[in-house]
C-alpha positions in Angstrom: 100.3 93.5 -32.8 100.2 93.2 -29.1 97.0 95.0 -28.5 96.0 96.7 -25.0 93.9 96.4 -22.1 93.3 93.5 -19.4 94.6 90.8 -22.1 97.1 92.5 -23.4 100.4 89.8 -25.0 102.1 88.9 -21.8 105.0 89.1 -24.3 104.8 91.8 -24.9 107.5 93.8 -22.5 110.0 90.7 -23.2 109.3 91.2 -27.2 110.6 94.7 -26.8 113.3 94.3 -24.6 114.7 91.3 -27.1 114.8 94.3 -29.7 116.1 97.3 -27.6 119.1 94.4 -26.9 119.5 93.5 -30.6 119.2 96.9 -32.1 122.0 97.9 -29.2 124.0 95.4 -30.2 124.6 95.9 -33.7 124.8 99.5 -32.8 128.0 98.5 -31.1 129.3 95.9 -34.4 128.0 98.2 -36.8 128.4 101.9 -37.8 125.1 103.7 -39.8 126.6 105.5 -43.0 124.4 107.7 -45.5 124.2 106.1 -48.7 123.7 109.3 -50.2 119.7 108.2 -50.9 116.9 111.4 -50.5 114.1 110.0 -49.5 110.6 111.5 -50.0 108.5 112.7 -47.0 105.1 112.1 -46.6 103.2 113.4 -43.4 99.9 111.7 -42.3 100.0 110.9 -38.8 103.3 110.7 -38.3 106.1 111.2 -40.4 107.5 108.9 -42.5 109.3 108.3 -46.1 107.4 107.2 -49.0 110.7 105.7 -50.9 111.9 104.4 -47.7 115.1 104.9 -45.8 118.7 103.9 -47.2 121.5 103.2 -45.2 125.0 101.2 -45.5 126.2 99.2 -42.5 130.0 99.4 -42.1 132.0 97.4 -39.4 133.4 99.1 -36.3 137.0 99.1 -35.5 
């Protein structure tokens, strides 16, 4: 959504670090557990899963 170029979002390198931080934090609250879910691969120009990807959140001690 940011686009490219001379007007490029002058947000747009503060946009990202705000979710590199937050992403990093709940990294450090939360642990990523498989829920057990298979998801279903589809390859077009990049990879990704066509039943989307399931995970549980549990809290770190």
């Amino acid at each position: 959504p940011f686009t490219a170029g001379p007007r490029n979002c002058i947000g747009q390198k503060f946009a990202m670090l705000e979710m590199k931080a937050t992403v990093a934090k709940l990294l450090l609250k939360f642990e990523i557990v498989s829920c057990g879910h298979v998801p279903i691969l589809a390859a077009e120009t990049v990879l990704f899963s066509k039943n989307g990807v399931k995970v549980t959140l549990k809290t770190r001690m």
